[in-house]
N, C-alpha and C positions, 0 to 999 in steps of 0.2 A: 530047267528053266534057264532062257538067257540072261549073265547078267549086266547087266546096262553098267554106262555111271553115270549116277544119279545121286551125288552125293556123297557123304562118309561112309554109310551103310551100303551093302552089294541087297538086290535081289531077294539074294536065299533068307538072308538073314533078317531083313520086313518081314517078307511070307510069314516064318518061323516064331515071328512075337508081333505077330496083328491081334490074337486074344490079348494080349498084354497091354496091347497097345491101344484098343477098344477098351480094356476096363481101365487103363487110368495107372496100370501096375508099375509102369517103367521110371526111369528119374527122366528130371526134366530136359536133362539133356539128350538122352535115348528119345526121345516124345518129339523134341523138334529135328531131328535127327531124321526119325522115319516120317513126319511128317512134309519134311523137304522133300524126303525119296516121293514118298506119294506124291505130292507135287507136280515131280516133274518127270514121274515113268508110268508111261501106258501099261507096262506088263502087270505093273503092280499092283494098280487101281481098281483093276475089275475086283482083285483076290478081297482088298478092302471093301470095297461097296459091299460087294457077297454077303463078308462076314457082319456087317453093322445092319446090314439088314438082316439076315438073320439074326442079331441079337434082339433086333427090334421085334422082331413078328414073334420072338419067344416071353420076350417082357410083356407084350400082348395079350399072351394067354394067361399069366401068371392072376393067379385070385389074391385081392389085396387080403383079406379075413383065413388063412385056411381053415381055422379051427373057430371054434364057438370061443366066446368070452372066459365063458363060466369052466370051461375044461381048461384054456389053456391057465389060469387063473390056480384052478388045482394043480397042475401038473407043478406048475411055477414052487409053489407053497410045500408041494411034496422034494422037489428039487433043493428048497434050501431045510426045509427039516432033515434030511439025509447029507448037509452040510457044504453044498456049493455055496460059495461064497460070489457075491457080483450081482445076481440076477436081482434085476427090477422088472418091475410090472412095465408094461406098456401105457 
């Protein structure tokens, strides 16, 4: 890949943290960093769009219930009698 300047960030290193950078993982400064690079480089844009729509069309598929009430309910109650600590009900 070539890399441009487009900012603090080179190229490689967008590509490299666009899932990171789609979920929201990076510090705020890493975020407008590559979100400058995006910006203002053609190479890079396409890689983004890609990936956010693919995240999108998989959030798509995703069932909001996967399991029934009533099991995940049990499962829940058998998880803290066996002694995990934290778990709330939904």
């Amino acid at each position: 890949m070539k890399k441009l300047d487009c900012g603090s960030v080179d190229c490689t290193q967008v590509v490299s943290q666009l899932w990171d950078y789609l979920d929201g993982e990076l510090t705020e400064e890493r975020m407008r960093d590559i979100q400058t690079h995006l910006t203002a480089c053609a190479g890079c844009f396409p890689h983004f769009d890609f990936e956010r729509a693919f995240l999108k069309a998989l959030a798509a598929t995703r069932k909001e219930d996967r399991m029934p009430g009533v099991l995940r309910a049990r499962i829940m109650e058998k998880l803290r009698e066996a002694g995990c600590e934290g778990l709330t009900s939904p």
